[in-house]
DOSE-874615 format. One line per 3 residues: number of its first residue (from 0); for each residue z, x, y of N, C-alpha, C. Coordinates in pm, 1 decimal, decimal comma, always signed. Each point is the difference from the previous one (the first is absolute). Example, Ala and Ser with C-alpha at 12.3 -4.5 7.8 and 13.67 -1.06 7.14 Angstrom:
2
0> +780,0 +1319,0 -569,0 +0,0 -89,0 +119,0 +0,0 +90,0 +120,0 | -72,0 -35,0 +105,0 +6,0 +82,0 +119,0 +73,0 -77,0 +109,0
This chain:
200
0> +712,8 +2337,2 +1640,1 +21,3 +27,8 -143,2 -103,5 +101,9 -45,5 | +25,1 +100,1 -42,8 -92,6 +94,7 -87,4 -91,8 -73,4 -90,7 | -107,4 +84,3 -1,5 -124,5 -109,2 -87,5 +17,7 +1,0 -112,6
3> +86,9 +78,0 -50,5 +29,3 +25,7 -200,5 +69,2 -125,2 +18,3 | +138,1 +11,6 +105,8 +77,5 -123,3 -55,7 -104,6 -104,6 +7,4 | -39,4 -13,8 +159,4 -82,6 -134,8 -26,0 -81,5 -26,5 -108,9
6> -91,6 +84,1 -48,3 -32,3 -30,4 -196,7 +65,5 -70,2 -67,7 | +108,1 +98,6 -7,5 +94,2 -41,5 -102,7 +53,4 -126,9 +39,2 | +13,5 -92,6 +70,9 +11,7 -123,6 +77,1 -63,7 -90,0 -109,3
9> -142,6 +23,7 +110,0 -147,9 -54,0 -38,7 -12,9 -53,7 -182,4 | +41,6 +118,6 -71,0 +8,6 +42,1 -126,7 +93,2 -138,7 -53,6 | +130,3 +48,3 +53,7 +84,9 -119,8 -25,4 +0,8 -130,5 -5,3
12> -115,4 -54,5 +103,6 -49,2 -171,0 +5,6 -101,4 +14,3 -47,4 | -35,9 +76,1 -87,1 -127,2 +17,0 -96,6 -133,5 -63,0 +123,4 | -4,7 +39,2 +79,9 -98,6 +3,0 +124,1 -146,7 +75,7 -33,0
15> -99,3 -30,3 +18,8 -145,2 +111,9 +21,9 +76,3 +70,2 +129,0 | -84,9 +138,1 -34,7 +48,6 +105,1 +105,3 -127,1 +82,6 +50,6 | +56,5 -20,0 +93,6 -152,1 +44,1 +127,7 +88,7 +65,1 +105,2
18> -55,5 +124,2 +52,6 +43,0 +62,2 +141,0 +146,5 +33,9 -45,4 | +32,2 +6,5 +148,0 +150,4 +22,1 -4,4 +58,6 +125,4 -100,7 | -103,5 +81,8 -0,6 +34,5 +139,1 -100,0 -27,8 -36,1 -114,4
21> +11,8 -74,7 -53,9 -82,3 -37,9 -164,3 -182,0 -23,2 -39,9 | -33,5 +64,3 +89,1 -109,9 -0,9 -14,5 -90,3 -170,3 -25,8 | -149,3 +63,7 +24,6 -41,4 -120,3 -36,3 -61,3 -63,1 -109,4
24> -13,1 -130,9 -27,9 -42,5 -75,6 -109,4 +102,5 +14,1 -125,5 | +100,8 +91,1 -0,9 +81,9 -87,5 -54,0 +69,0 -68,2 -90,1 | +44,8 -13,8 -87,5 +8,4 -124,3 -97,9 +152,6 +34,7 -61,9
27> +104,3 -109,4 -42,3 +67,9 -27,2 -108,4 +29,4 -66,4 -118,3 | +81,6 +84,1 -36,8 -7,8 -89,7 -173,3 +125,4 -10,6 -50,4 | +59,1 -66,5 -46,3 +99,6 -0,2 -119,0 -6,3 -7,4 -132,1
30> +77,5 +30,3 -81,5 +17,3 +9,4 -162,4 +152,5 +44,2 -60,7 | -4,6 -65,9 -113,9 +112,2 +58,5 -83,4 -45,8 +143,4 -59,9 | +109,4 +119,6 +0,7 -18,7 +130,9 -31,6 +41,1 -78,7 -153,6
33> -130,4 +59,4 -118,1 +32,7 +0,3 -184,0 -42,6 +172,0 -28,7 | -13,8 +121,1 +91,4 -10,5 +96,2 -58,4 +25,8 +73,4 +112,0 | +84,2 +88,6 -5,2 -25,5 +158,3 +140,5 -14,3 +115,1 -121,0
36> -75,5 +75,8 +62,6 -36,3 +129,7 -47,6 +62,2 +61,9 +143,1 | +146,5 +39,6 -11,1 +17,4 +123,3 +63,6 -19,3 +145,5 +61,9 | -107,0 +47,0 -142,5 -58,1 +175,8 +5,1 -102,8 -71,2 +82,4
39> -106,8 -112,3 -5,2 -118,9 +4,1 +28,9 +57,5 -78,2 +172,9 | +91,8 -59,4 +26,7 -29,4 -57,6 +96,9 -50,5 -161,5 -8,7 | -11,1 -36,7 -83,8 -77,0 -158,5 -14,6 +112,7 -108,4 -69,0
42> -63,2 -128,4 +56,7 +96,6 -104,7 -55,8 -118,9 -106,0 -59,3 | +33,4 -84,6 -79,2 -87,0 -73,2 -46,3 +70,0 -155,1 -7,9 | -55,2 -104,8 +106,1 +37,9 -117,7 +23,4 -103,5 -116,6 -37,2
45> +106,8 -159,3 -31,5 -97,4 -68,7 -13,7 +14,8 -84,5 +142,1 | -93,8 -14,5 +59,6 -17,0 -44,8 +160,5 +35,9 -149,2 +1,4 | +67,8 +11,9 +74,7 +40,3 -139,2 +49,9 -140,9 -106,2 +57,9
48> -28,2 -99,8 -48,2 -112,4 -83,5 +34,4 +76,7 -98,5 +104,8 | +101,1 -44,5 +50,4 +31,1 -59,6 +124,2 +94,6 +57,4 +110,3 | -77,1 +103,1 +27,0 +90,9 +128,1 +97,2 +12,0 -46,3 +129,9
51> -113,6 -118,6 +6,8 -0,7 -26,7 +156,9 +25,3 -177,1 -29,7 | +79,6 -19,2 -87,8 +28,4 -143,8 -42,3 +106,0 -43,1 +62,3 | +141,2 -65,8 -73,1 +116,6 -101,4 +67,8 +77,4 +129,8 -69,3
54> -19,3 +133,9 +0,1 +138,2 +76,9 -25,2 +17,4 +75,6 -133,1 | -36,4 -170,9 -70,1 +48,9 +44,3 -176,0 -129,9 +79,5 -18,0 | +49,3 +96,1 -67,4 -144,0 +120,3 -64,2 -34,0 -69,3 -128,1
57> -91,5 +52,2 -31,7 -72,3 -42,4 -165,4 -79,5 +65,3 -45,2 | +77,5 +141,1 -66,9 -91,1 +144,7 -54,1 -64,7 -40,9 -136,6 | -126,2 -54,8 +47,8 -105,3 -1,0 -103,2 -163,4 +42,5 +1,8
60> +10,5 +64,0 +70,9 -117,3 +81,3 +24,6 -40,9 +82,8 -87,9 | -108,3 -13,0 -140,5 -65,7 +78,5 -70,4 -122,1 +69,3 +22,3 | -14,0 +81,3 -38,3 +110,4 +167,1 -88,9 +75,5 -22,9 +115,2
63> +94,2 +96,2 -61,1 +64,4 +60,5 +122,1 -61,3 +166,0 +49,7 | +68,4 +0,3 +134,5 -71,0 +90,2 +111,4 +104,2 +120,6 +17,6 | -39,9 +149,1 -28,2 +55,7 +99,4 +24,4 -71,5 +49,0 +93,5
66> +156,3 +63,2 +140,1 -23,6 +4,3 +75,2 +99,4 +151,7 +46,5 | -73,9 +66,7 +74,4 +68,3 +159,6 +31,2 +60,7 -66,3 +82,2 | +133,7 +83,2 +30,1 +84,6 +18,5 +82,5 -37,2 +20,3 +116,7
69> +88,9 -7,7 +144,1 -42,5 +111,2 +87,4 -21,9 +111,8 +25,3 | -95,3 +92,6 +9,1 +14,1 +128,7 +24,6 +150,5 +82,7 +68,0 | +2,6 -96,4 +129,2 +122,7 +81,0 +22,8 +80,6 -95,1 -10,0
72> +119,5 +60,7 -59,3 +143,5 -65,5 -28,3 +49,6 -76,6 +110,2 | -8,1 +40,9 +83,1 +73,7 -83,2 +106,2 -69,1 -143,0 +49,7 | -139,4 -8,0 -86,4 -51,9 -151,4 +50,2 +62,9 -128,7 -126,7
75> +60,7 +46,0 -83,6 +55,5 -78,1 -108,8 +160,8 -28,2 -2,8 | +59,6 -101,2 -76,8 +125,1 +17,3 +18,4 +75,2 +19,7 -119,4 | +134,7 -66,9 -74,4 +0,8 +53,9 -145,7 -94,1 -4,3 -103,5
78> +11,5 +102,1 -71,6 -100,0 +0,9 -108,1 +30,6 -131,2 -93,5 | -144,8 -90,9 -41,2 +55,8 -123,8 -62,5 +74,0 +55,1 -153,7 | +38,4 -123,7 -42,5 +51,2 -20,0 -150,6 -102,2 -79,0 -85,8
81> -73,2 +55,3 -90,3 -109,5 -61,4 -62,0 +47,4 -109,6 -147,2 | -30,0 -94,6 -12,1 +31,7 -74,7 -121,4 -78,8 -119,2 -9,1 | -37,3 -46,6 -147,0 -109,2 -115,2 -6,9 +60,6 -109,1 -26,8
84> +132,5 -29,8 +78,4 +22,3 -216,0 -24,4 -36,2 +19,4 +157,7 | -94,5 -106,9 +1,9 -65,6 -60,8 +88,8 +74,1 -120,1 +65,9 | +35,7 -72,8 -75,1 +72,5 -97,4 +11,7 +113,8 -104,4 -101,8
87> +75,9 -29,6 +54,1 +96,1 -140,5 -43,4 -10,8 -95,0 +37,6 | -51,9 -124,4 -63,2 -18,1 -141,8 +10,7 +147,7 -67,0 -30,4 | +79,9 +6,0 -40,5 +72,4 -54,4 -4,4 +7,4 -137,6 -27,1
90> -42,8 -78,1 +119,0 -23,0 -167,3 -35,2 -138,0 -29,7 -156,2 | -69,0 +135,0 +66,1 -130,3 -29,3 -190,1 +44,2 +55,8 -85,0 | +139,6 +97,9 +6,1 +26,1 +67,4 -117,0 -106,3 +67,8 -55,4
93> -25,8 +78,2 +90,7 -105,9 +94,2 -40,7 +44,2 +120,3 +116,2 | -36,2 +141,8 -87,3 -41,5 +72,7 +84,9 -135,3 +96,1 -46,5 | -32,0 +77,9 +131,7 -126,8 +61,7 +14,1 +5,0 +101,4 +27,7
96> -93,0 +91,2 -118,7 +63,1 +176,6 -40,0 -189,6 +30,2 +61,3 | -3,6 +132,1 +5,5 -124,0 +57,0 -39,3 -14,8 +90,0 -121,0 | -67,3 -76,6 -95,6 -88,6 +79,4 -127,3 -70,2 +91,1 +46,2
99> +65,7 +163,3 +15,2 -72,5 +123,4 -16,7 -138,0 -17,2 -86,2 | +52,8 -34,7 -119,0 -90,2 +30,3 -107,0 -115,1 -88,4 +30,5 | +1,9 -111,5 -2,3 -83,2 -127,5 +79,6 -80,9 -11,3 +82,9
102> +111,5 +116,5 +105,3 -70,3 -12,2 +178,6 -14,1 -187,4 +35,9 | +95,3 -43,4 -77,1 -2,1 -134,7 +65,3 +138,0 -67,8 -10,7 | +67,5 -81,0 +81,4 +106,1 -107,8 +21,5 -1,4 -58,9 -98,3
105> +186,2 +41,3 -58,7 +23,8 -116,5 -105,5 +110,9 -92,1 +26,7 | +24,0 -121,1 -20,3 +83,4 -111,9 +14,8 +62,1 +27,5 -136,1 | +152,3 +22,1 +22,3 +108,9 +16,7 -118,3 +101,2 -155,3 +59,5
108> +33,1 -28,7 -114,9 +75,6 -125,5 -14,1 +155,9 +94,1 +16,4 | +100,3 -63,3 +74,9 +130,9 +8,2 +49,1 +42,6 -80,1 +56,4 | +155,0 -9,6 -0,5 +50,7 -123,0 +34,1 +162,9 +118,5 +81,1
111> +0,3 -97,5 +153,8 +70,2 +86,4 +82,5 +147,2 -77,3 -70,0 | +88,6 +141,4 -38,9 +157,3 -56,5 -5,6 +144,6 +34,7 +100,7 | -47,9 +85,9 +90,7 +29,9 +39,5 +131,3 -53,4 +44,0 +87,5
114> +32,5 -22,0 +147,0 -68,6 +42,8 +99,4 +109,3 +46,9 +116,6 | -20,4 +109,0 +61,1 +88,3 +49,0 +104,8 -79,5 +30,1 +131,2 | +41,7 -62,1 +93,8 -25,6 +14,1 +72,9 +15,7 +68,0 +151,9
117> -68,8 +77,5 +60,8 +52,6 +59,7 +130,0 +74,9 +150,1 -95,0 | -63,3 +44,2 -98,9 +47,1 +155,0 +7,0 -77,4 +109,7 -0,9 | +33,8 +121,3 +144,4 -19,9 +54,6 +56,1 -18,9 +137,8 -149,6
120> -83,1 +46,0 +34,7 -56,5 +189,6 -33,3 +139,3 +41,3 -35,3 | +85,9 -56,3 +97,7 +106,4 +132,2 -40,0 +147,2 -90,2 -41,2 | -33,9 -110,7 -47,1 +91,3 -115,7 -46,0 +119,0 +63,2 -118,8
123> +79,9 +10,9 -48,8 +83,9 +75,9 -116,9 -123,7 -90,5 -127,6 | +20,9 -138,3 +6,0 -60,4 -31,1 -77,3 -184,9 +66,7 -72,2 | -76,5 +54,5 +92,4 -108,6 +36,9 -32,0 +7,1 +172,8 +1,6
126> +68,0 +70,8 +141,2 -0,4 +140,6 +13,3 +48,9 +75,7 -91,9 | -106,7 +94,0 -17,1 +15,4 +127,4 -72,9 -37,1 -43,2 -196,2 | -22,2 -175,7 -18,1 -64,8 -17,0 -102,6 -140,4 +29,4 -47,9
129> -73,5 +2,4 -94,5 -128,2 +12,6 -43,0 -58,9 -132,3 -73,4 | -69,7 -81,3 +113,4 -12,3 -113,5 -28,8 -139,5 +21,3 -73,6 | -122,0 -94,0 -118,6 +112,2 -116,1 -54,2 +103,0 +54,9 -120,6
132> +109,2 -118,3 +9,3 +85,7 +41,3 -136,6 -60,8 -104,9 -41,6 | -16,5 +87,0 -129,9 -55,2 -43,7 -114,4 +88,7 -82,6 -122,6 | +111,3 -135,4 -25,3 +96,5 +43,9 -79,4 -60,9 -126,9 -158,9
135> -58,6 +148,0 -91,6 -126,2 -114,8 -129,7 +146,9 -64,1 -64,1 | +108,4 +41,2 +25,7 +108,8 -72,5 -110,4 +5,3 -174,7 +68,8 | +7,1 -48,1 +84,6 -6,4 -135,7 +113,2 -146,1 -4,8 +36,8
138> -70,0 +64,1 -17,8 -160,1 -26,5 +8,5 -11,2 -25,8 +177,9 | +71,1 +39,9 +55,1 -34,9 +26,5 +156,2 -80,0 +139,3 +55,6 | -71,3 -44,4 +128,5 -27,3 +90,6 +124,6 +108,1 -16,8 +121,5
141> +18,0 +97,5 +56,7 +64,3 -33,8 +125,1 -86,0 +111,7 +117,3 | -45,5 -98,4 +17,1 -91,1 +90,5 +132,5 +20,4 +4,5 +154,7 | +30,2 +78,4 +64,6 +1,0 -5,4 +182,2 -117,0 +7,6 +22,4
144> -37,2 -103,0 +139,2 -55,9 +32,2 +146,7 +28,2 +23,7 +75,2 | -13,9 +77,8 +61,2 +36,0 +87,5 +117,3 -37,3 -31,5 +157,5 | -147,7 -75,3 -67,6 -65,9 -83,5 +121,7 +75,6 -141,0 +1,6
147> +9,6 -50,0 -66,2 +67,6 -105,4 +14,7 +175,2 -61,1 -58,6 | +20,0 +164,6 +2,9 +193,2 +34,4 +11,9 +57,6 -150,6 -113,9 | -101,9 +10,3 -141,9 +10,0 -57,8 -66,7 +53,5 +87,0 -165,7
150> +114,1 -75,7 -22,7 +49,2 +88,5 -170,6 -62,7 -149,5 -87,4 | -58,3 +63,2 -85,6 +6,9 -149,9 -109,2 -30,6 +47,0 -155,5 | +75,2 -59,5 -37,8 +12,8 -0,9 -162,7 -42,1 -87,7 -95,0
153> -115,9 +8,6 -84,5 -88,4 -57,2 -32,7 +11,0 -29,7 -181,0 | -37,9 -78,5 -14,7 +17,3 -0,5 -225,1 -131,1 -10,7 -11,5 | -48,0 +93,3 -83,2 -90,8 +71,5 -5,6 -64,6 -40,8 -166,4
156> -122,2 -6,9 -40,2 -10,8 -37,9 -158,7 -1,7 +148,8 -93,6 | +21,9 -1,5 -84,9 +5,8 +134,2 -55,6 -124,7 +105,6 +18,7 | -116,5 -74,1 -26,7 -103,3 +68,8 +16,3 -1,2 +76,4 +143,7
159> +39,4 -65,9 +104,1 -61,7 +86,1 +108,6 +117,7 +57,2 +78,3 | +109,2 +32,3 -134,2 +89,1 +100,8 +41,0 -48,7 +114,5 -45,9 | -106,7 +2,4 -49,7 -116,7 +124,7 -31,4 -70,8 +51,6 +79,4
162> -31,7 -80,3 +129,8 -51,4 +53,8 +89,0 +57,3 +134,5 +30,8 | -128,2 +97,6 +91,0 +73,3 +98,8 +49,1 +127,4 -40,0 +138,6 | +85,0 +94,2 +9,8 +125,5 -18,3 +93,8 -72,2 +7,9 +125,0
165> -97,2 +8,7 +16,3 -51,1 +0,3 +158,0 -36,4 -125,1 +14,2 | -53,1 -49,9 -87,9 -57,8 -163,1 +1,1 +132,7 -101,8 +55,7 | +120,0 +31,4 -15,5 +98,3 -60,6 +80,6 +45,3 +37,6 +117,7
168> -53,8 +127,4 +76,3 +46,3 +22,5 +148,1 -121,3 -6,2 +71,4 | +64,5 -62,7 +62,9 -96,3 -44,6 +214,2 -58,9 +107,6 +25,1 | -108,1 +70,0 +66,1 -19,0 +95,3 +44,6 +17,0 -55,3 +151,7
171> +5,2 +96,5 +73,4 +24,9 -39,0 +174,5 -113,8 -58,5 +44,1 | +24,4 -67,3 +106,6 -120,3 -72,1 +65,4 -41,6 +124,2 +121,6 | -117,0 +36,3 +29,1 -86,9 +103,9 +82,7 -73,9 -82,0 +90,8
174> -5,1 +42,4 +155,4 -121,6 -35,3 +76,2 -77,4 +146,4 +90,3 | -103,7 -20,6 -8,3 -105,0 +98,2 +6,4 -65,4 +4,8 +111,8 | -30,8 +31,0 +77,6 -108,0 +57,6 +111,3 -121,0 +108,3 -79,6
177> -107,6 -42,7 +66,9 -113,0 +83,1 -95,0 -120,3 -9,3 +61,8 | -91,3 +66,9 +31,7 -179,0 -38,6 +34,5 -70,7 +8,7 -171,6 | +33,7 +102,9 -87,4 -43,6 -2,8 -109,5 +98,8 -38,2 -81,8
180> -37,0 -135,1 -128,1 +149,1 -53,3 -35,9 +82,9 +73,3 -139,8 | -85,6 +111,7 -21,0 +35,4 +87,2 -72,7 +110,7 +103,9 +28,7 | -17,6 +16,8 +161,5 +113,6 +76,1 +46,2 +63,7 -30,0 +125,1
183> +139,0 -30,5 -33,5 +75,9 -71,2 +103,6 +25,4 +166,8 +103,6 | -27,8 -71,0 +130,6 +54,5 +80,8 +153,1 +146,8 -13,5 +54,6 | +44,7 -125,6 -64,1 +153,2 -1,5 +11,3 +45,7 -89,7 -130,8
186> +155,9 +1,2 +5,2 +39,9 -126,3 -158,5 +119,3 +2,1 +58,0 | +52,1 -137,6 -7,2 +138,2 -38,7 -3,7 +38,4 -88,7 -99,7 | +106,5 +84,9 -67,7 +60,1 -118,2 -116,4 +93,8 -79,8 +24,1
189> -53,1 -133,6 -4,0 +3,0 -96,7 +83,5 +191,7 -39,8 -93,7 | +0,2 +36,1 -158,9 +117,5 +4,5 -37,9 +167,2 +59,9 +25,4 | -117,3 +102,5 +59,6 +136,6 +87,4 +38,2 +30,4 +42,8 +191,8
192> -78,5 -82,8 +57,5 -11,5 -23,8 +161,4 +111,8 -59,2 +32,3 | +69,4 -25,3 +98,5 +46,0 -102,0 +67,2 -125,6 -20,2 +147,8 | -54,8 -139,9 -53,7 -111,6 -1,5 +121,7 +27,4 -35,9 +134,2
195> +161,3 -75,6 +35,7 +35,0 -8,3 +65,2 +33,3 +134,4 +101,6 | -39,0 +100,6 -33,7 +3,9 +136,8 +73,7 -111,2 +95,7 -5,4 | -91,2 -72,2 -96,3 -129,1 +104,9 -0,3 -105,5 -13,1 +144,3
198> -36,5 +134,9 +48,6 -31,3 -8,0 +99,7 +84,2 +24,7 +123,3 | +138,1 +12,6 -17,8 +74,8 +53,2 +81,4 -5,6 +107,8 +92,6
């Protein structure tokens, strides 16, 4: 196997990376993308604190960490999709945005009134929409994950149908290779991968 792919492997089981063409010492990271700056090259994530846990992520890592791209294009894979809901609780009826203004995690009260499950990027139901819809007349969100091929439609209280429209979309989930953690040496978005082939 070529040593990029093997990286990009490595990358994929969120592994420390040593030798094998990735140089040494090493390190990975994950995070939810809440900002890309395109002209500049940078994304700005809040890091996952159980990356090397039972699976489930839990992006709560304050501040959050902006991080350059790869230099060269070919060590990265799609460019992420940046947005600050962090999360859906569903069973707490709560979800979890990031306050720009704040620079800190807020818990908004919601109560789930549908959930779909198993739809794909390119589903009729989600493709070619601009998620979230916003609809203030029924006081709903309807937001996709992409990572977790989740549609759900949410009743929302009036007030925090004020939020900004980014505060209701996912940004992609990112994993990083890096010696300095300011600037990633490779990135795979772990949202828009099929990992079952990364490293191929």
């Amino acid at each position: 196997m070529p040593s990029r792919n093997l990286c990009l492997a490595l990358v994929a089981g969120g592994l420390l990376l040593a030798g094998s063409g990735c140089g040494k010492f090493g390190r990975v990271s994950q995070g939810r993308v809440i900002e890309f700056d395109r002209s500049k090259g940078l994304i700005t994530i809040i890091q996952d604190s159980n990356s090397s846990g039972s699976g489930q992520p839990r992006f709560d890592i304050l501040p959050p960490l902006t991080v350059r791209l790869p230099r060269n294009p070919a060590e990265m894979g799609p460019q992420p999709e940046a947005g600050k809901l962090i999360e859906v609780d569903a069973a707490g009826r709560r979800a979890v945005v990031f306050d720009a203004r704040a620079g800190a995690l807020r818990s908004v009260a919601v109560t789930l009134l549908e959930r779909q499950d198993n739809v794909a990027p390119d589903d009729r139901r989600v493709a070619g929409l601009g998620f979230p819809l916003i609809d203030r007349a029924r006081r709903t969100v309807t937001v996709y994950s992409a990572a977790r091929r989740q549609l759900l439609r949410l009743s929302v209280a009036d007030e925090h149908l004020n939020l900004p429209p980014e505060s209701w979309k996912m940004g992609d989930d990112v994993r990083y290779y890096y010696k300095d953690s300011g600037q990633a040496l490779r990135l795979m978005n772990l949202t828009r991968t099929d990992l079952g082939k990364a490293g191929r």
